[in-house]
C-alpha positions in Angstrom: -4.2 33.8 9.5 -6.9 33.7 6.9 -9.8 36.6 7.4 -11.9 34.7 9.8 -9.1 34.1 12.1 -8.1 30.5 11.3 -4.7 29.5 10.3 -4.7 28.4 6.9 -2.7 24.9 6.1 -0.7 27.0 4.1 0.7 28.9 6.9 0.8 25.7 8.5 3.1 24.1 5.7 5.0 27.3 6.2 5.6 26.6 9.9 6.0 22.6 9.0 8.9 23.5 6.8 10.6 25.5 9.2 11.0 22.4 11.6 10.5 19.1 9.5 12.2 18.1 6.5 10.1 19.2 3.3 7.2 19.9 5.9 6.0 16.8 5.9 7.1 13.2 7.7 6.0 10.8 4.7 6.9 12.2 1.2 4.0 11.7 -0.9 1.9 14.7 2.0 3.8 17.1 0.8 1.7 17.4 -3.1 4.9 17.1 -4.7 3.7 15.8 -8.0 0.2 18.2 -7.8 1.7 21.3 -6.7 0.3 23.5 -4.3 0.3 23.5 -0.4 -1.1 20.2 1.4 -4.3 20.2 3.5 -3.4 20.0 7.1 -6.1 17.4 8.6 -7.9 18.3 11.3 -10.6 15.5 11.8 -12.2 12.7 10.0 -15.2 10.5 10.3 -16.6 7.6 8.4 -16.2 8.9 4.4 -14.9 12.2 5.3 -12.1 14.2 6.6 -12.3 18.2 7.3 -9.1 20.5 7.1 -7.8 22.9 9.8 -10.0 25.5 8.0 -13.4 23.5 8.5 -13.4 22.7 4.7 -14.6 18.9 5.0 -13.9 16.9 1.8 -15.2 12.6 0.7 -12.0 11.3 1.3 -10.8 9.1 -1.5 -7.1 8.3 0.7 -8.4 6.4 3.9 -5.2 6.9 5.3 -3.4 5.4 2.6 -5.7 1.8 3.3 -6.4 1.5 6.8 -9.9 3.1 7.1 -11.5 0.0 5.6 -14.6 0.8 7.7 -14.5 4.6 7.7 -12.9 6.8 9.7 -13.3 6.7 13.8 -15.6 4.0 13.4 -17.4 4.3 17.1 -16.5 0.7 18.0 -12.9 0.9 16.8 -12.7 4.1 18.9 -14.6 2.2 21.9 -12.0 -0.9 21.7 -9.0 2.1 21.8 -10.4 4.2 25.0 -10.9 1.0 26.7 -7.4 -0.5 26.1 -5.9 2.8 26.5 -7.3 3.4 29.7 -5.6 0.1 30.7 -2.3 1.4 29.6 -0.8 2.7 27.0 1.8 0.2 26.7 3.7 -2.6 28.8 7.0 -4.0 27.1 5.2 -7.5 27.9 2.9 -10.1 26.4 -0.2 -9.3 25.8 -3.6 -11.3 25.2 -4.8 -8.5 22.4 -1.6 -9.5 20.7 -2.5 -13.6 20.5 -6.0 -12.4 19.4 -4.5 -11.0 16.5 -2.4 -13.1 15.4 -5.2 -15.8 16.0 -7.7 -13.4 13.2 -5.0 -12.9 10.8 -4.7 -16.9 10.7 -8.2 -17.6 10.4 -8.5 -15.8 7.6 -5.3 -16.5 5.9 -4.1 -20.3 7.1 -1.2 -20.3 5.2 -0.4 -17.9 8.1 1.2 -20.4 10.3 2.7 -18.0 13.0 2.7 -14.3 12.3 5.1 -11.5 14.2 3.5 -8.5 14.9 6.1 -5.4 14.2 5.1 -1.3 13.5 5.6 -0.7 10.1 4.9 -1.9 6.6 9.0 -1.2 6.1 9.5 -3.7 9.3 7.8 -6.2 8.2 9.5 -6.2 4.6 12.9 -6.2 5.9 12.3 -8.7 8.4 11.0 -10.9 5.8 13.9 -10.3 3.4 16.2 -11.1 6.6 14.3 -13.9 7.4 14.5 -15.3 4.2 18.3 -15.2 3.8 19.2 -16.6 7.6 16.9 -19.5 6.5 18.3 -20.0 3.0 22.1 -18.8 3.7 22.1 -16.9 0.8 21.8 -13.1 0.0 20.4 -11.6 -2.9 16.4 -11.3 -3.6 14.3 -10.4 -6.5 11.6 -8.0 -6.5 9.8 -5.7 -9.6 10.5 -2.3 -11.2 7.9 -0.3 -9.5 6.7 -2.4 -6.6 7.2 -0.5 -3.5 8.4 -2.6 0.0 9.2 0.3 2.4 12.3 2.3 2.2 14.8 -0.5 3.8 18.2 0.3 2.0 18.1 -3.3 0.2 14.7 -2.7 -1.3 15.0 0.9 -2.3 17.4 -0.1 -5.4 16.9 0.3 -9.0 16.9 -1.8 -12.6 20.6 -1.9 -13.5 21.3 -1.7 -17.2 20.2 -5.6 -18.2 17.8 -7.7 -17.5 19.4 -9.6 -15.4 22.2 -7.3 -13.8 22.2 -6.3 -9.9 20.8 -3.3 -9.3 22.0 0.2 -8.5 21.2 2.2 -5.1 17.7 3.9 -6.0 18.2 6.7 -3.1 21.3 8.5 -1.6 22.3 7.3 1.5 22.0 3.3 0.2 25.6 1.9 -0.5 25.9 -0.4 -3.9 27.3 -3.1 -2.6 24.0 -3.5 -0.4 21.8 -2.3 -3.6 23.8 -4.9 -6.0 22.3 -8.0 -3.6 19.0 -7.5 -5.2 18.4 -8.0 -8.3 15.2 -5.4 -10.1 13.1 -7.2 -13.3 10.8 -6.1 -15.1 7.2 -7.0 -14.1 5.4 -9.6 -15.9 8.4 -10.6 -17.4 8.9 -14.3 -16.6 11.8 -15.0 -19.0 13.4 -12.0 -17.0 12.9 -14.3 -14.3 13.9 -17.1 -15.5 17.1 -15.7 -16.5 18.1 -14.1 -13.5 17.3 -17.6 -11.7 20.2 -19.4 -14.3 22.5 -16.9 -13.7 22.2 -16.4 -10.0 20.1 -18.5 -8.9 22.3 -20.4 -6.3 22.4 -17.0 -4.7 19.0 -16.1 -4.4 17.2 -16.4 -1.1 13.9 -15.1 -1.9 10.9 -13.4 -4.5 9.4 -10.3 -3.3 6.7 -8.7 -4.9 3.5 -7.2 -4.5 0.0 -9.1 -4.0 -1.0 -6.6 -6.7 1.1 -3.9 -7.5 -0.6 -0.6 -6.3 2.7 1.7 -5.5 2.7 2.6 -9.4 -0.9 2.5 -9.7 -2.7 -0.5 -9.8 -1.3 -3.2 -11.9 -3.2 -5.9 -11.1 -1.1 -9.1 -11.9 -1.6 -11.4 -15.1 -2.8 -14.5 -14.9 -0.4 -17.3 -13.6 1.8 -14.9 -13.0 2.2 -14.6 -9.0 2.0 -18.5 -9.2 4.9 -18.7 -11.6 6.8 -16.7 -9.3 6.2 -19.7 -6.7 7.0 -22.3 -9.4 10.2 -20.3 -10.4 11.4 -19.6 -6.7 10.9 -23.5 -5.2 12.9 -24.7 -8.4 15.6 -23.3 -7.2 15.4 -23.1 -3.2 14.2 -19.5 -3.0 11.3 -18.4 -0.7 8.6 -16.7 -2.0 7.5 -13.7 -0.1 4.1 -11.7 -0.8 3.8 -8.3 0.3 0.3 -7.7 1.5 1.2 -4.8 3.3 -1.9 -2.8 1.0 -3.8 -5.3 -0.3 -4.5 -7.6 2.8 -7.9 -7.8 4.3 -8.7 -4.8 1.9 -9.4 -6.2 -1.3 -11.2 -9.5 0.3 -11.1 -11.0 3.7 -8.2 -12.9 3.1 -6.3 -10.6 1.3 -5.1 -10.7 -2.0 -3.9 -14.6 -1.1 -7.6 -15.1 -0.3 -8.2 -14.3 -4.0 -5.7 -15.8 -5.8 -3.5 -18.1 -4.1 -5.8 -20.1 -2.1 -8.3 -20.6 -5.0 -5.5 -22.1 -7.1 -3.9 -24.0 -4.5 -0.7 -22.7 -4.0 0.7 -20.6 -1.4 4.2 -17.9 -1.0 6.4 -18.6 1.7 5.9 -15.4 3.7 3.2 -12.7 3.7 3.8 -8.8 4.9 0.9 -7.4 6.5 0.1 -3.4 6.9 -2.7 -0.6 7.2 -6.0 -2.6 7.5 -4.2 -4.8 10.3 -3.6 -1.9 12.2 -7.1 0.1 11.7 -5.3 3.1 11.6 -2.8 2.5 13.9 1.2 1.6 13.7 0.5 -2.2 13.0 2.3 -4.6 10.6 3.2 -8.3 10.6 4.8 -10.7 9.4 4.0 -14.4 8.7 3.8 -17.7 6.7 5.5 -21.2 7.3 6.1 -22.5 10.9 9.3 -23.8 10.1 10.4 -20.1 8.5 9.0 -18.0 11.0 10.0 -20.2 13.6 13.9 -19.4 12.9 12.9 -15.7 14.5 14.3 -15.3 17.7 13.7 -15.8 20.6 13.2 -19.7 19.0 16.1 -19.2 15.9 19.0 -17.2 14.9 17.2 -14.3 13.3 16.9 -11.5 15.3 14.5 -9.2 15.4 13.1 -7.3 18.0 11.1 -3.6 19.0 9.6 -1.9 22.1 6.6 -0.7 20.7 5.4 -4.5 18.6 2.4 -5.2 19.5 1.7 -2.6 21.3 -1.4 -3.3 23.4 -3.8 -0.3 21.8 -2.4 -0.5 18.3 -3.5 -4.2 18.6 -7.2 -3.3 20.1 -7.6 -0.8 17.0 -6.6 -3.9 14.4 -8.6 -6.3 16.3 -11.2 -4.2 16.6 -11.2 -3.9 12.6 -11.0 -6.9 11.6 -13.8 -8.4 13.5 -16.2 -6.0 12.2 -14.8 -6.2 8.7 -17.4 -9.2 7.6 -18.7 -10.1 4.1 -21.0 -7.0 4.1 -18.5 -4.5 4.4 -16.6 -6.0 1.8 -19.9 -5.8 -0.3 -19.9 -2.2 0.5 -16.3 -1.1 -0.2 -16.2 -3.2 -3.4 -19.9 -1.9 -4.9 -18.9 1.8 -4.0 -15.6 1.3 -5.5 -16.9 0.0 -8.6 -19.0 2.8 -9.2 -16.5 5.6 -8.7 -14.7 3.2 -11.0 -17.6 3.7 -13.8 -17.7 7.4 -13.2 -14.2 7.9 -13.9 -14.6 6.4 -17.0 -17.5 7.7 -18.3 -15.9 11.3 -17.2 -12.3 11.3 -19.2 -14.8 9.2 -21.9 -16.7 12.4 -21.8 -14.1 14.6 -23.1 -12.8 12.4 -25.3 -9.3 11.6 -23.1 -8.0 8.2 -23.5 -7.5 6.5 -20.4 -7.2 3.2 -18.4 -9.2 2.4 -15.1 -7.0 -0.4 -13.8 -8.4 -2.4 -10.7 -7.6 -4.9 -8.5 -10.6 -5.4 -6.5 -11.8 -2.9 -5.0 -8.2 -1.0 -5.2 -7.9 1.3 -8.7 -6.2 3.8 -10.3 -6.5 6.1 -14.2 -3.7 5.3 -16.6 -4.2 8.5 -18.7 -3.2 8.9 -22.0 -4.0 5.4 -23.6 -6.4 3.0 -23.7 -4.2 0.2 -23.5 -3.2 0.6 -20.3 -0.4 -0.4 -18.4 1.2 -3.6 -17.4 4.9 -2.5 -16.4 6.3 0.5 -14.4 7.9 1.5 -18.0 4.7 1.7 -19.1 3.1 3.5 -16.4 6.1 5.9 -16.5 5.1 6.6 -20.0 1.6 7.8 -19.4 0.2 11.4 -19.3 0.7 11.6 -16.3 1.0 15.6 -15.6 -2.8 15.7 -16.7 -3.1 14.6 -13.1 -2.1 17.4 -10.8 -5.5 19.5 -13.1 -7.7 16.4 -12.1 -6.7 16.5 -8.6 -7.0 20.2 -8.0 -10.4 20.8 -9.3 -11.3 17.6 -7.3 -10.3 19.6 -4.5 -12.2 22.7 -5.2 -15.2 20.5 -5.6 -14.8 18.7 -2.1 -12.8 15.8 -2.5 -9.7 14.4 -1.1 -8.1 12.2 -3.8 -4.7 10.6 -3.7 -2.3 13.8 -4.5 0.1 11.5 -6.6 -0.9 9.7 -9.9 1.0 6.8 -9.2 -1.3 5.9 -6.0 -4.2 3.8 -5.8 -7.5 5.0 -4.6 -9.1 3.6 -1.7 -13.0 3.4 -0.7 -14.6 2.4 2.3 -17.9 0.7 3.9 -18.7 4.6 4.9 -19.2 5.8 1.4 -22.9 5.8 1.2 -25.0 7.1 -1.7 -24.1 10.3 -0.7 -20.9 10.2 -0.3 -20.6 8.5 -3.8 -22.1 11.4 -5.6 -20.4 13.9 -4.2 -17.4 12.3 -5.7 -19.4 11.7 -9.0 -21.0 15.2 -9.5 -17.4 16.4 -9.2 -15.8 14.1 -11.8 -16.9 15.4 -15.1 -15.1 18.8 -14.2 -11.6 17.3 -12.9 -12.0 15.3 -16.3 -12.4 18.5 -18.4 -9.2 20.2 -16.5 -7.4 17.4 -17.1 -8.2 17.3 -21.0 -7.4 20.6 -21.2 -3.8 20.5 -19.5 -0.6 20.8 -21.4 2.3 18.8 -21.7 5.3 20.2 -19.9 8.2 21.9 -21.7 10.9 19.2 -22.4 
């Protein structure tokens, strides 16, 4: 107990360790990479979330995405009470359920049908099952550093050539289910060209990131995602876009709403997450009719859960997404983009080269160079341990960034003026810290 009597989130981490694994039920909580003890939350509203002490911070996390609007916006939280007060949850059909799925294709029509499942991680693997009952084949593609839940195909690593199969990236993930997917290098199209000609007959799909934003953001190059869709069709594949962080975040239709529909093209399947949910357990899945309809109950791809769809997880994402209009985007994206300017003008400051790398209103430092990144390689390669300096003295000052360096940054249509120059009175001392750390012993 600290002096005033209130227990102290690192007693609490204390406790948490003596019942869950690391303390913590999603890696990246436990400040692994910064060092120190994690805040236990104990509230949050609109741009700002207060710790079990009563320290309240700007958050600068949103709940890894979801709080597009702030946190326990009042008429999220009055579409919850009401649909909780109906029931928690039914096992059944639902007419919250339809809704959604009927938002989700109005904003994205290349959204034919969409399954609504709990996680990000569900809606991945789904989509890489999907994709290989519909093709009959087994092996996908996806990007060194692009993140698509921990499913045991997706969590494997580069092999040793360009074009080998991969290598189980965690323990507990056999090889021989690793070795059906195949890691490339990102932005490396003769990478993917060359793994098409050597194994291309065995490919069922593309996965990738909208925007990469699991390594940082690394926005993609021009062209690139629509090569991918060139590539893939050549040769059968499906394409599949994971969305799961930039969908109806960075624009109301998503990273697809950016890109894709502007130049005419479209990926087979899209993975939804966070924002669809509005901080509930929400994901989907979605994209051609004639894919999705090979789900069960209508195909021969199984996939089922209890809890999809559930009716007050739906209300929250419904909820959300109705209120999330072109003036909320306006908000998120012109609060983003001066945080954004701040940063910069902070490292520039003390002379510390770095990268501010956006996509949208998503963004992320590459410290260390002014060239920036546009490969996990390259990312790895960056100073990276100034970070953990940067994030504690952000902390001191009353704000709640992403405690990893490899995470993007998320805003929301609650960050007022205020809000914003909390975060930007406290920048030019996190930038300092962070010039001043040291490299650790090799």
């Amino acid at each position: 107990m600290s002096e005033s009597g209130t227990t102290t989130s690192e007693e609490l981490f204390e406790r948490a360790l003596g019942v869950v694994p690391g303390g913590v039920n999603s890696p990246v909580r436990a400040f692994g990479s910064v060092g120190g003890a994690p805040r236990f939350l104990a509230s949050a509203r609109g741009a700002y979330v207060t710790d079990v002490e009563g320290r309240e911070y700007v958050d600068l996390v949103g709940s890894w995405g979801p709080a597009l609007l702030g946190h326990a916006h009042p008429e999220v939280l009055a579409a919850v009470h009401e649909a909780a007060a109906r029931g928690l949850g039914f096992g059944a059909p639902t007419l919250t359920e339809v809704e959604l799925a009927e938002a989700v294709r109005a904003r994205v029509p290349a959204v034919e049908r969409l399954r609504l499942v709990s996680t990000g991680t569900e809606a991945t693997m789904t989509a890489i099952r999907l994709a290989r009952g519909v093709t009959g084949r087994d092996r996908v593609v996806k990007f060194a550093g692009h993140y698509h839940g921990h499913s045991d195909g997706l969590l494997a690593a580069a092999g040793s050539g360009v074009a080998t199969l991969a290598l189980p990236g965690s323990a507990g993930v056999p090889a021989s289910i690793a070795a059906e997917t195949i890691v490339l290098p990102y932005h490396d199209l003769a990478a993917v060209e060359a793994a098409f000609a050597e194994h291309g007959a065995t490919i069922a799909a593309v996965i990738y990131e909208a925007a990469a934003a699991n390594m940082g953001v690394v926005p993609p190059e021009p062209g690139f995602n629509a090569a991918l869709a060139r590539i893939a069709h050549a040769h059968g594949a499906l394409l599949i876009q994971d969305e799961v962080l930039t969908g109806f975040r960075v624009g109301p239709a998503g990273w697809w709403g950016l890109e894709a529909q502007r130049e005419g093209w479209s990926p087979d399947l899209l993975t939804f997450g966070k924002v669809i949910g509005g901080g509930l357990p929400v994901a989907a899945l979605g994209g051609r009719a004639d894919v999705m309809d090979a789900l069960a109950p209508l195909g021969p791809v199984y996939q089922a859960g209890t809890l999809s769809g559930n009716p007050v997880a739906t209300a929250a994402g419904l909820a959300t997404l109705r209120l999330a209009d072109d003036a909320v985007y306006a908000r998120v994206d012109a609060a983003s983009a001066t945080v954004q300017a701040a940063v910069s003008e902070a490292f520039t400051a003390v002379g510390l080269a770095h990268t501010v790398q956006r996509a949208s209103n998503l963004f992320s430092t590459v410290l260390g160079t002014d060239a920036g990144a546009r490969d996990y390689a390259q990312v790895l390669a960056s100073e990276s341990w100034r970070y953990p300096a940067f994030f504690h003295s952000l902390l001191r000052d009353g704000v709640y960034a992403p405690p990893s360096a490899f995470e993007a940054w998320f805003l929301s249509a609650a960050h007022d003026d205020d809000a914003v120059d909390r975060v930007v009175r406290a920048l030019p001392a996190a930038a300092r810290a962070a010039a001043a750390a040291t490299a650790p012993a090799a």
